[in-house]
TORTORTI-773489 format. One record per residue (C-alpha): y, z, x. Coordinates in pm, whole numbers, plus 50000, padded with zeros to 5 digits. Example, Ala and Ser with C-alpha at 12.3 -4.5 7.8 and 13.67 -1.06 7.14 Angstrom:
// residues 2
495505078051230 498945071451367 
// end
This chain:
// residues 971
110135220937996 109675218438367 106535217738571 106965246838815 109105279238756 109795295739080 111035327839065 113025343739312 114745379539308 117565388839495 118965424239546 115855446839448 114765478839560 115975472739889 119565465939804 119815434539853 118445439140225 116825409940232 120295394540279 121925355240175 119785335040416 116885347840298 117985337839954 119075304440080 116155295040251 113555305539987 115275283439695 115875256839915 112165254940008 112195252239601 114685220139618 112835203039887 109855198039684 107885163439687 107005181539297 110645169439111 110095194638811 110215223938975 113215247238948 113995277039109 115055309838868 117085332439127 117085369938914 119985384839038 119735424339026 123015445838905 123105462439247 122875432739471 125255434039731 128635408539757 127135386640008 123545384039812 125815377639518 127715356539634 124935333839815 123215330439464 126275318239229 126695289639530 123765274739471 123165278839123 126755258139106 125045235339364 122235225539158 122875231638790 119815212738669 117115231438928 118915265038978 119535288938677 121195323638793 119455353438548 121445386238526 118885409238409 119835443638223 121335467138450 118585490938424 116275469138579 116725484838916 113265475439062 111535443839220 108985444738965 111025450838676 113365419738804 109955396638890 109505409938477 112725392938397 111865360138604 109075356538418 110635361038099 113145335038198 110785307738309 110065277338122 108025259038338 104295249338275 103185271238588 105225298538735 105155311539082 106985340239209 108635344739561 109975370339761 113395361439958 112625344840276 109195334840163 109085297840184 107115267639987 105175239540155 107245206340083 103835196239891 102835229239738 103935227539382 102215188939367 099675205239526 099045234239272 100035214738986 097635187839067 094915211439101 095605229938750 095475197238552 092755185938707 090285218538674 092215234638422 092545263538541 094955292938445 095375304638859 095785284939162 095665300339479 096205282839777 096685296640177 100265312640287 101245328040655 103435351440733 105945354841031 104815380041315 106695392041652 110645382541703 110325346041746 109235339341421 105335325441465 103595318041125 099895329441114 097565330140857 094895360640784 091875351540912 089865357840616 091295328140474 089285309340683 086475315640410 087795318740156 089835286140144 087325264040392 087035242740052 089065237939724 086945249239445 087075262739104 085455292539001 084235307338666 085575340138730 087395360939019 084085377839153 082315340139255 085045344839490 085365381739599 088095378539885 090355376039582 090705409839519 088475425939846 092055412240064 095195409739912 095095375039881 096715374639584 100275386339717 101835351139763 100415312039769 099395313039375 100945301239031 099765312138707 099815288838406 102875300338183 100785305437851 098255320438043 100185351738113 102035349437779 098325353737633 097165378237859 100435401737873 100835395638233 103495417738381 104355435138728 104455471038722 107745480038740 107135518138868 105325502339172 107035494339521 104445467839622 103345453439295 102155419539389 099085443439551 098375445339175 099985420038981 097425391839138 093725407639074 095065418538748 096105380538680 092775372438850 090515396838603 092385385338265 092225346138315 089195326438334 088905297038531 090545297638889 091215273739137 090885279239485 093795250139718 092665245940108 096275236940174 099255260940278 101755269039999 103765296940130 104995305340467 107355334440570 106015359940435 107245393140557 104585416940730 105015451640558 106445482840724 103615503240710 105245534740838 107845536140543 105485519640265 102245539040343 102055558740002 103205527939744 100465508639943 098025533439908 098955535039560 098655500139459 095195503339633 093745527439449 095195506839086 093125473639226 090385496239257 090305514338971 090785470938818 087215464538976 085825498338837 087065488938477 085215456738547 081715472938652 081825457839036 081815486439275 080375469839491 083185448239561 085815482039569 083885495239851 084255461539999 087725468639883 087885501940077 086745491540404 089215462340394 092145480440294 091305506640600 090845472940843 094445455740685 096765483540656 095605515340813 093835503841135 097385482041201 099195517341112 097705530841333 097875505341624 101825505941589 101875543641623 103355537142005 106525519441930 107485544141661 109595578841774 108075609141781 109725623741448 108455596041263 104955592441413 105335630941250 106115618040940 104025591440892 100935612340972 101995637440720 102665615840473 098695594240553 097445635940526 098585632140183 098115600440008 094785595640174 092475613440009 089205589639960 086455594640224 086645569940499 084475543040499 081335549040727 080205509040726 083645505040983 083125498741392 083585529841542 087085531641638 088445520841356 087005545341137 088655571441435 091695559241389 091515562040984 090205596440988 092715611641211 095335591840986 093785611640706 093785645540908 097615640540981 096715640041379 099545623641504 098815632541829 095265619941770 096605586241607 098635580741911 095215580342147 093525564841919 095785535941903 095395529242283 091625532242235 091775503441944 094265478842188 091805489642529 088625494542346 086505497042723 089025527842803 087815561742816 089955577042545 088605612142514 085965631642632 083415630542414 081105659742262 077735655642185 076705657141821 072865660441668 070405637741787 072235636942124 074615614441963 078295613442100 081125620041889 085115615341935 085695654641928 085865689141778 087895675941521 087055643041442 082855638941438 083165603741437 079985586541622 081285566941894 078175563642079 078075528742044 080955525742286 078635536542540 080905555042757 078155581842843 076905555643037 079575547443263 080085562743586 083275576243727 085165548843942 083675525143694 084725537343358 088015529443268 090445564243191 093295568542973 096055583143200 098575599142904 102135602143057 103885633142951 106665636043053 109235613743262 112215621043400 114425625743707 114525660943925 116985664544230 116925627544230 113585616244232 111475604043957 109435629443824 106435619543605 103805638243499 100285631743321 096845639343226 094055618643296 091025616943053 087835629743240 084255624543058 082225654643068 079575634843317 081935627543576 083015663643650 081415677643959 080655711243795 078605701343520 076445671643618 075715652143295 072315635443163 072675609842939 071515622542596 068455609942456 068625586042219 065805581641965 063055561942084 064125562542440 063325583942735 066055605042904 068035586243176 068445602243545 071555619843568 074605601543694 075885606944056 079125627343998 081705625844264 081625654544512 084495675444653 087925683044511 090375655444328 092885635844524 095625613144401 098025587944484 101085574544234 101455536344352 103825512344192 102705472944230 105275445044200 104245424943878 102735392544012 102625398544403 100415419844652 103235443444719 102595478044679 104075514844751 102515548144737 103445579744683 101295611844705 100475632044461 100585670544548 099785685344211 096115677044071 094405701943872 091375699343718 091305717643392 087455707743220 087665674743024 090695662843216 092925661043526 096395672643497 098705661543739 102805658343876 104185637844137 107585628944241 108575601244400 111345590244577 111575556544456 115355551544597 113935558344968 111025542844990 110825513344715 112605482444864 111975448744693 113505420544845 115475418044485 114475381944396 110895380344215 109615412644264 112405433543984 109565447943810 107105473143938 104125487143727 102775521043819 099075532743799 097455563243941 094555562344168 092135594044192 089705598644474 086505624344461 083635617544737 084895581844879 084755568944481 087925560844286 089295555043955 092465539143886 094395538643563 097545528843450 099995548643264 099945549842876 102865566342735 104685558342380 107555534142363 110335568442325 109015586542621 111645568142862 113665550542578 117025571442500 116855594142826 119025582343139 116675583843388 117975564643671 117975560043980 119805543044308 117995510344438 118485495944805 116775459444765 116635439645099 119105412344962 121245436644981 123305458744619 123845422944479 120765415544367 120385448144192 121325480544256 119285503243989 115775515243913 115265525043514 111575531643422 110775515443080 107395512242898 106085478542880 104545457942559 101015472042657 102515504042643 102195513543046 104885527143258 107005503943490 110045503243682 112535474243673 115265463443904 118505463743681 122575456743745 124635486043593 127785481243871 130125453443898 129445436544166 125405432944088 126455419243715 128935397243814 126635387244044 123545381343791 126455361743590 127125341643891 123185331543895 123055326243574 125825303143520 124785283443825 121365279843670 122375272543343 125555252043376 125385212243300 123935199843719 121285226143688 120345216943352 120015180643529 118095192843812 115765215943570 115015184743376 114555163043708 112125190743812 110625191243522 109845151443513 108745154143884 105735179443816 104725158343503 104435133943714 102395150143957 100365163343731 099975133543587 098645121543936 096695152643919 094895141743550 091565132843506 092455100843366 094575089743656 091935101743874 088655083543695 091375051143674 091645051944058 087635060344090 087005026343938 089535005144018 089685011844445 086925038644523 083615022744417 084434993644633 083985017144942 080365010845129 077485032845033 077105058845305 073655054845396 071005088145304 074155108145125 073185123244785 075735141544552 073695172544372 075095186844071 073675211843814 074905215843474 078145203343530 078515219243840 078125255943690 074675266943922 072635256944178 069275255943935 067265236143746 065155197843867 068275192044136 067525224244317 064135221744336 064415185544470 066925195444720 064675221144852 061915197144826 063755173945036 064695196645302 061055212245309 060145176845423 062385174345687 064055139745505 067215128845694 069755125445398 073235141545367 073255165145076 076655170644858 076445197144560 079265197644280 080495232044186 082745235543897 084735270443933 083235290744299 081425278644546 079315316744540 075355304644501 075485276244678 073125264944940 075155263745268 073495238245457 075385214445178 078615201845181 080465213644897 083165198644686 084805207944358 084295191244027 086725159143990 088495172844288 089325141344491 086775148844799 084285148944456 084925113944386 085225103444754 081545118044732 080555099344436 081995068444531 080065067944883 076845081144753 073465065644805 071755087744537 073215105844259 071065138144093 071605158443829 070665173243481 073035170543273 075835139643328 078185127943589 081345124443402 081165094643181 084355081143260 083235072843616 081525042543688 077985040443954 078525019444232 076244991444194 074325002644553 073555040444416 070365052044264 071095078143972 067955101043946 068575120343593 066275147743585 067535162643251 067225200043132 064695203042885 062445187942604 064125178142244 063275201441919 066705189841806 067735157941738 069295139642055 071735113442136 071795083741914 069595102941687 072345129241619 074345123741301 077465137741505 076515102641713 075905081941402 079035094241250 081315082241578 083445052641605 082025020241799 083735027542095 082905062142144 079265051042121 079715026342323 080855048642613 077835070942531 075455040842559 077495029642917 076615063343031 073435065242969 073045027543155 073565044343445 070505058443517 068315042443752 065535067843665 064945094043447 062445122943445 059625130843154 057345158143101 055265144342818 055105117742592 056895136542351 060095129342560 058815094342610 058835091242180 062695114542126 064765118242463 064315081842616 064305067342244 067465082842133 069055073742469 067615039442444 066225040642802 064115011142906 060245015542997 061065010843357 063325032943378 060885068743325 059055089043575 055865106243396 056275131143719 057195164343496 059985186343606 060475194943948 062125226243850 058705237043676 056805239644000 057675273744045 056385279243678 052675263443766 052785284444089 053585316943939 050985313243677 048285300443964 049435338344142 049395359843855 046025344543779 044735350944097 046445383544227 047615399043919 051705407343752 052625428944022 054115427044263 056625415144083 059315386544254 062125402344457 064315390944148 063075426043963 064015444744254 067735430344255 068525435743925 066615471343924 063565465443677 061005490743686 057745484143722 056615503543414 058745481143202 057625449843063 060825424943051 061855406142732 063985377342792 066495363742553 068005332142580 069915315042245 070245283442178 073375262642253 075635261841899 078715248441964 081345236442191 083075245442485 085975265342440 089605251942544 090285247842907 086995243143022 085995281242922 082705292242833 082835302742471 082445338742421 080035342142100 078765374741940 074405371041979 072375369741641 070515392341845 071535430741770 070525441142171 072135476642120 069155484641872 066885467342051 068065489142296 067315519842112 064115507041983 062605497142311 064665514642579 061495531942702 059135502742732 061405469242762 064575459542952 066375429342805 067005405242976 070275378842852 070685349242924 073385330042717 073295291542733 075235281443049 078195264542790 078505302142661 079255334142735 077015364042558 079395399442439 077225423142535 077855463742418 077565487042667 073845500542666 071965527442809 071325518343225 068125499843297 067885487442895 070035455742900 070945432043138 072995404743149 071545374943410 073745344343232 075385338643600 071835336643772 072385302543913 067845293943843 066815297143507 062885294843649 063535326143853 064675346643492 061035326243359 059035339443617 060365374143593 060055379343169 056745387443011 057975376542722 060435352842571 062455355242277 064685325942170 065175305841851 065465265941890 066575264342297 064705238242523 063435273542775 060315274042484 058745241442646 059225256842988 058145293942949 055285280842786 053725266243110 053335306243191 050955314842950 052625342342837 054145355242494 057025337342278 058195349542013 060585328141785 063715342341659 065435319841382 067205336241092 068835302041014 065795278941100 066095259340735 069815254040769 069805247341145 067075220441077 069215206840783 072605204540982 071165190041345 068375175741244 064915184041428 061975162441576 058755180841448 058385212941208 058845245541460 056885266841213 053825244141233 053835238041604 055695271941710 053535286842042 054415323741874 055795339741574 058715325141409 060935359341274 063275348940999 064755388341061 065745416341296 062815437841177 060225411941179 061315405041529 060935440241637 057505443741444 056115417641680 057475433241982 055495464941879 052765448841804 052895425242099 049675428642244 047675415441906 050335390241860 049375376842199 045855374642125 046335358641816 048555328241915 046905320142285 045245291142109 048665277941979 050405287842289 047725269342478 048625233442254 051945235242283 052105240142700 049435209742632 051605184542396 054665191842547 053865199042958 051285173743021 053315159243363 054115195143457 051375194643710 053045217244011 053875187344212 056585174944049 059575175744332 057205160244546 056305133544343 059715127544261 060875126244628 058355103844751 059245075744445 062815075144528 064105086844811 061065079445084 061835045945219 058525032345167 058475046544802 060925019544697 058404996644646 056105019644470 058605024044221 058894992244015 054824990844034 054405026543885 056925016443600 055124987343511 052185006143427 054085034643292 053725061143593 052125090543534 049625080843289 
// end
C-alpha cells in the first residue's frame, strides 16, 4: 500500500478538452514529489480523445511502479462518475483527487501526510491558487488568508466555517482512504461541478480535520461562469441544503452571501467581454436557476448586480458591471425610495444611497457615457451615446438632497444653467496631445443626454506615428461654464467583428502606419489605434521589429539595461547615505543654517513649525531649510526647500548647524560632529516605545544597534512631563543631560486658545472653520486613529478602512456635528461619500494644533493627540473596541481605563450614546480631564518655542544649556 493516491481523470465531460499537457503536467507534479509513496491513478474515460489517450498510456509505460492507467466502464461518461472510479482504484493511505492541469506543491503530499499522522485526522486541507489572465499568474482567494493563517486541527467542520461558507474544499485536501470507505464517500456523478459538494460532504461525515498553512495545489482552472451558471447554482443549493441537515443556518446564509460575492458578482463583472447573444443567454438562464432572495447583508452594488442577474436584465447586468469595476461613477439615475432613500431604479429598488451620489454635483460626479453604437458613415467615424444624468443636475428640476433620518435637509445643489454643449476629444495615451471634434447633436431627454458626433478622424487626427498609436476618446459636456467629462464605456463586441476603418495620414509619413481601427480597451472605454493593414506600413513594422529584436539590439537592450541599473544604483539610497558619510560630513558647518523637517517631510506642523516661526518672530539671523517628502504645497516660502534624500537634502544636512525635527532624520545618515540635533518628538507614550517594544526586543543585535546610534544623535530632546522623562527618554536610553523640561512648542497655540476662549468665548471661531465651511451652529467632533501598522510599499500611505463607521455617524449627527478626519500622517483614511457639511476629511492639513483648536471634541482610541487636546479643556471621548488586545500585543505604559480624561467606548453605540449625551459626560469627567492635562502637560506652559529658542539657538544660551541640564531644566 502506498502513502498518497492521486487521482487524476482524463477525458470527462468535456471530451477530453482539457487536452495531453494538461495530463502531463498534473501527474508529473505527482512524480516530482519529495513524498516517494505517492502514485498517481490517471482514470482514463471511454470517450477521451486520441491525443488524451495517447498522452496517458506514455506515461503509465514511463513509470510502471507510480502510474497505473484505469479504464473505467464505458458508461461512466461523467467527471464524477470517473473521480468514483479513481477512488475505487486507489490504494493509498490518503487519496487526493486532481483535475488535469491542476498541479501539486513538490512538498504537498509530505506535507499532508505529515499532518494526518500527526493529528490524526481523516481531512487535510491545505491552501491552492489558481491561474488568472493569459500569462498564467497563480493567486490565491483571499479568504484563505484566515482561514489558513495557522495549521490547526479542528473537532468538527463548523470550528472552522470557511470550510463550507467558500468552496474551499474544491482542491488542496486528501481524505484518509478508510475514512471515505466508512463514510460512503462518493462524487455525485449527475453533477457538473461536484467537488462544490464532494468536500463539505467529506467535511460533515469525518471528524477530526486538519487545517495545512502551506500551498498544495496550484493551477487550478477559474470556472466559466457564463456556461456553468446552473450546475454551480446547483451544487450550491446541495451544500446548503448539507448545512440545513446539520442544524447551522447560520452558516448557509453565510453561505448565500458568499456564493453571490464568488460566483455571481464575478458573472456579472465579465458581462462586457461576452457578445451580446450570450450576455442574452446567460441572463436568461441566472432568471431561472436563481430563485433564492438575494442577500440584503451585501454592499450595495453587489446586491444590484445579483438582483438584476436574477431579473434576467442583461441590459441592466451590463451597467451594473461598469458600476462594480468604477464604483465612484454615476451609473444610473437614481429614484428616490421611502424615507427619502435612493434606490438603483424602477426596476431594481436596491438602496444605493450609501454611494452618495445625491450628493455630488455635476462637473464633479463622475457619469457613465454608454456608447451605442459605432461605426463609419460617408467616411467618418460615427459614434453615438448616452450620457447618464442624475436627476439633481438637470436644469429643469433643481434637486434637494433628500432627508435622511436624523438630519436636516441640505440646500439645494447649484445646477448648471443654459442648454448642453459637447465636444468628442481623442487624447494620445501617455502624452498631452489632444484633438477635438464638435458635437452637433445633444439632446437632453430627462435622466440622460443623448448624443451623435462624427468625426473626421482621417483629416484632422495626425500623430507623428511613433509613440502616440493609440488615442482614447472621452466626451466633455459644458452647461453654465461647468463641465463633466467621461469616457466611453461600451462592451468588448460593439467594435469587435465590424470593419470600421478608416485612412490615417501620420506625420512620419504612410510607413509608420497608415490605418485608424477603433477597439475597446481592457477597462472597457473606446480608443483608436494606429495600425498597418498595407504593405509597405507592415513590412515596415517588420523592418523595426527585426532591427530591434535581432542579435546587436538584443546587445544594446541589455547594455541599456545595465547602464540605468547603474544609474539607479547611483540614484539608491544606499549609495547616496554611503557618499553622505564617507565625503559630505567632512564639509564645514555653514554657520546659523538649520534643516527643518516634519514627520518625515510630509507637513509643515508640529514643535519644528512652531520653532521656526518662533525664530523668525525674533528676528534671529539663521538660514532656515525645510525637508518635504512628495510637494513642496504648504511650505513656508521664506525657506529654502529641498526634497527628501534628494542630493541638495544631504548637501543641507551635511552643512547644517542645527538639525530639528519630530520624528527622525534618516538613520542611515550620520550628524556631523559640529551640528546640534534638537528632537522635539510628536507626542507622549501610552504605548510602549523604543527599546521597550517587543518588536525591538525581538530584533537582531545589529538592528538595535542602529536604533540605539540613532537615537545618539540627539543633542537635545524635548519633554512635556515627567511621564516622558520615566517612558520616552527611558526606552530611548537618553542621558539626563540630554532633556529640555520646556513642553512642546507646538502646544503654545493650545494654551493660547484655551486663555481666548476663556476670556472671549468659542466664537469667533479660527479662520480654519471658515476654510473648510463649518457652520457655526455645529459643534465639530474630531477623529483621529491611532497609527496600526506600516507604511505601505513605495513609500505610500496605507489606505485603511476606519473602525469608525462615519457614514452613520453621519446620519446620526448630521444636524448637530461635522466630523472632522484626520488619519495618522503614515495613513490614508477611505472615507464614503457623505451628505455636504457632515464629514470632512483634513488628513493633508499640514498643523495638527490648528484641527485641535478647531474640534470641541475629540474622539480617538490610543493616539498621542489625547495628551495634547487635553491642554484645551474640552471633551474626549475614548474609542477602543480592541483596548484588551491592543494592550496585550504593543504593550502599554499605564491602564487607559483608570487614567482615561473621558469615556472609554468598547462599541459604536456606546460611542454615539456619549455624543448624545455629551453635555453630562462633560460635566462628569472635568475632574479627570483636569488630572490628566496635569500628569501629562505639566511643561506645557505657553512658552515653550521660546524657551526652546533661547536654550539652543541664542548665542548666549549655549552656556545656559549644560547648567539647566545639570539641575534637570524645567523643574
Amino acid at each position: 500500500m502506498t502513502d498518497f493516491s492521486c487521482v487524476i481523470t482524463a477525458g470527462g465531460e468535456k471530451g477530453g478538452s482539457e487536452g495531453p499537457d494538461a495530463l502531463r503536467a498534473s501527474v508529473a507534479s505527482v512524480l516530482g514529489q519529495s513524498l516517494r509513496g505517492s502514485e498517481a491513478v490517471v482514470v482514463l474515460a471511454a470517450r477521451a480523445d486520441a491525443p488524451t489517450r495517447t498522452a496517458a498510456r506514455a506515461l503509465a509505460d514511463s513509470s510502471p511502479g507510480r502510474v497505473r492507467l484505469i479504464h473505467p466502464d464505458p458508461a461512466a461518461r461523467t467527471t464524477g462518475a470517473l473521480r468514483n472510479a479513481g477512488l475505487d482504484a486507489a490504494t493509498g493511505r490518503y487519496v487526493l483527487v486532481l483535475t488535469p492541469g491542476e498541479r501539486l506543491h513538490r512538498h504537498a503530499c509530505r506535507n499532508l501526510w505529515q499532518a494526518g499522522e500527526r493529528s490524526r485526522a481523516d481531512l487535510v486541507a491545505g491552501r491552492w491558487s489558481r491561474t488568472v489572465g493569459e500569462g498564467g499568474k497563480e493567486q490565491e482567494p483571499p479568504w484563505q488568508d484566515e482561514l489558513y493563517a495557522r495549521s490547526r486541527t479542528v473537532a468538527r467542520f463548523a470550528d472552522a466555517p470557511q470550510l463550507v461558507v467558500r468552496d474551499s474544499l474544491v482542491a488542496g485536501f486528501c481524505l484518509r482512504r478508510e475514512a471515505a470507505l466508512r463514510h460512503g464517500l462518493r462524487y455525485e456523478e449527475d453533477l457538473a461541478h461536484g467537488e462544490i459538494l464532494f468536500g463539505p460532504l467529506a467535511a460533515a461525515a469525518v471528524g477530526r480535520i486538519a487545517l495545512v498553512r502551506r500551498l498544495i495545489v496550484t493551477g487550478r482552472a477559474v470556472p466559466d461562469r457564463a456556461r456553468d451558471l446552473a450546475a454551480l447554482v446547483e451544487a450550491h443549493r446541495r451544500v446548503a441544503a448539507t448545512l440545513d441537515a446539520h442544524g447551522l443556518p447560520a452558516l448557509r446564509e453565510e453561505r448565500e452571501r458568499a456564493f453571490v460575492r464568488d460566483h455571481l458578482v464575478p458573472l456579472a463583472r465579465s458581462f462586457p467581454r461576452l457578445p451580446a447573444a450570450r450576455r442574452t443567454r446567460v441572463a436568461a438562464t441566472a432568471a431561472r436557476v436563481l430563485t433564492a432572495p438575494v442577500p440584503r447583508e451585501l454592499p450595495p452594488l453587489e446586491r444590484v448586480a445579483a438582483t438584476l442577474l436574477a431579473r434576467g436584465d442583461a441590459e441592466g447586468v451590463l451597467t451594473a458591471a461598469y458600476a462594480l469595476s468604477r464604483p465612484a461613477t454615476v451609473c444610473t439615475p437614481g429614484v428616490m425610495g421611502e424615507g427619502g432613500r435612493v434606490e438603483w431604479d424602477d426596476h431594481c429598488p436596491v438602496d444605493i444611497t450609501e454611494l452618495g451620489h445625491q450628493y455630488r454635483e455635476f462637473g464633479e460626479a463622475r457619469l457613465m457615457n454608454r456608447l451605442t453604437r459605432c461605426t463609419s458613415q460617408e467616411g467618418r467615424l460615427l459614434l453615438e451615446g448616452r450620457l447618464v444624468l442624475p436627476p439633481h443636475t438637470v436644469p429643469e428640476t433643481p434637486h434637494t438632497v433628500p432627508e435622511a433620518p436624523h438630519t436636516v435637509p441640505e440646500a439645494p445643489h447649484p445646477a448648471p444653467d443654459g442648454p448642453f454643449t459637447a465636444t468628442l476629444e481623442f487624447r494620445a495615451r501617455g502624452g498631452a496631445r489632444a484633438v477635438a471634434f464638435p458635437v452637433d447633436d445633444v439632446r437632453h431627454d430627462g435622466n440622460g443626454i443623448t448624443w451623435g458626433a462624427r468625426a473626421d478622424v482621417t483629416r484632422l487626427l495626425r500623430p507623428l506615428g511613433v509613440g502616440d498609436t493609440a488615442w482614447d476618446a472621452r466626451l466633455i459636456v459644458e452647461a453654465g461654464g461647468v463641465r463633466s467629462v467621461s469616457d466611453l464605456f461600451g462592451p468588448q463586441d460593439l467594435v469587435e467583428g465590424a470593419a470600421v476603418r478608416f485612412a490615417a495620414r501620420p506625420r512620419l509619413g504612410q510607413l509608420a502606419g497608415d490605418t485608424w481601427e477603433p477597439y475597446i480597451t481592457l477597462k472597457d472605454h473606446l480608443a483608436l489605434r494606429l495600425t498597418a493593414r498595407r504593405r509597405p506600413a507592415r513590412t515596415t513594422r517588420r523592418l523595426v521589429r527585426y532591427a530591434t529584436h535581432f542579435r546587436p539590439a538584443r546587445k544594446a537592450k541589455l547594455l541599456a539595461r545595465a547602464l540605468r541599473k547603474r544609474l539607479d544604483r547611483y540614484r539608491s539610497r544606499s549609495f547616496k547615505a554611503a557618499t553622505y558619510n564617507t565625503w559630505l560630513t567632512r564639509l564645514p558647518v555653514r554657520r546659523g543654517s538649520v534643516v527643518f523637517e516634519s514627520h518625515m517631510g510630509r507637513c509643515y506642523g508640529d514643535s519644528p513649525r512652531a520653532v521656526h516661526e518662533e525664530i523668525r518672530r525674533q528676528g534671529l539671523r539663521l538660514r532656515p531649510t525645510w525637508s518635504y517628502d512628495t510637494s513642496p504645497a504648504g511650505f513656508p516660502d521664506d525657506a529654502r526647500l529641498v526634497r527628501r534624500w534628494s542630493w541638495r537634502y544631504l548637501w543641507a544636512l551635511a552643512r547644517a548647524e542645527f538639525w530639528v525635527d519630530n520624528q527622525g532624520f534618516p538613520q542611515h545618515l550620520r550628524k556631523p560632529a559640529r551640528t546640534t540635533y534638537l528632537q522635539t518628538w510628536h507626542g507622549s507614550a501610552y504605548k510602549r516605545m523604543g527599546f521597550d517594544e517587543t518588536r525591538v526586543r525581538l530584533q537582531n543585535a545589529p538592528q538595535r544597534e542602529r536604533l540605539q546610534q540613532a537615537v545618539h544623535r540627539f543633542d537635545h530632546f524635548l519633554v512635556r512631563s515627567e511621564h516622558d522623562v520615566a517612558t520616552l527618554a527611558r526606552a530611548y536610553r537618553l542621558p539626563e543631560d540630554r532633556l529640555l523640561r520646556t513642553g512642546y512648542p507646538r502646544n503654545d497655540a493650545l494654551v493660547a486658545e484655551r486663555t481666548r476662549t476663556e476670556t472671549e468665548g468659542r466664537l469667533p471661531r479660527p479662520p480654519l472653520a471658515g476654510a473648510l465651511g463649518i457652520d457655526d451652529h455645529k459643534k465639530v467632533v474630531l477623529y483621529a486613529p491611532t497609527f496600526r501598522g506600516g507604511p505601505a510599499a513605495g513609500g505610500k500611505q496605507a489606505r485603511r478602512r476606519l473602525l469608525l463607521d462615519v457614514r452613520e455617524f453621519a446620519e446620526r449627527f448630521g444636524d448637530s456635528y461635522t466630523l472632522l478626519v484626520r488619519a495618522h500622517y503614515l495613513e490614508a483614511a477611505r472615507l464614503p461619500v457623505c451628505p455636504p457639511g457632515t464629514v470632512i476629511d483634513v488628513s493633508r492639513h499640514h498643523d495638527v494644533s490648528e484641527v485641535l483648536a478647531l474640534a470641541d471634541v475629540l474622539v480617538t482610541d490610543y493616539s498621542s493627540i489625547m495628551f495634547d487636546f487635553a491642554l484645551l479643556d474640552r471633551p474626549v471621548v475614548l474609542y477602543a473596541p480592541d483596548l484588551d488586545a491592543y494592550a496585550a500585543e504593543r504593550g502599554s505604559y499605564f491602564d487607559l481605563r483608570e487614567k482615561a480624561p473621558g469615556p472609554v467606548a468598547a462599541t459604536q453605540e456606546e460611542l454615539f450614546v456619549e455624543l448624545a449625551e455629551l453635555k453630562k459626560s462633560n460635566i462628569r469627567h472635568a475632574s479627570h480631564r483636569a488630572a490628566f492635562a496635569a500628569e501629562f502637560g505639566a511643561y506645557d506652559r505657553g512658552d515653550a518655542a521660546r524657551r526652546v529658542v533661547a536654550a539652543v539657538f541664542s548665542r548666549q544660551g549655549a552656556s545656559r544649556i549644560t547648567d539647566h541640564h545639570d539641575r534637570g531644566a524645567g523643574r
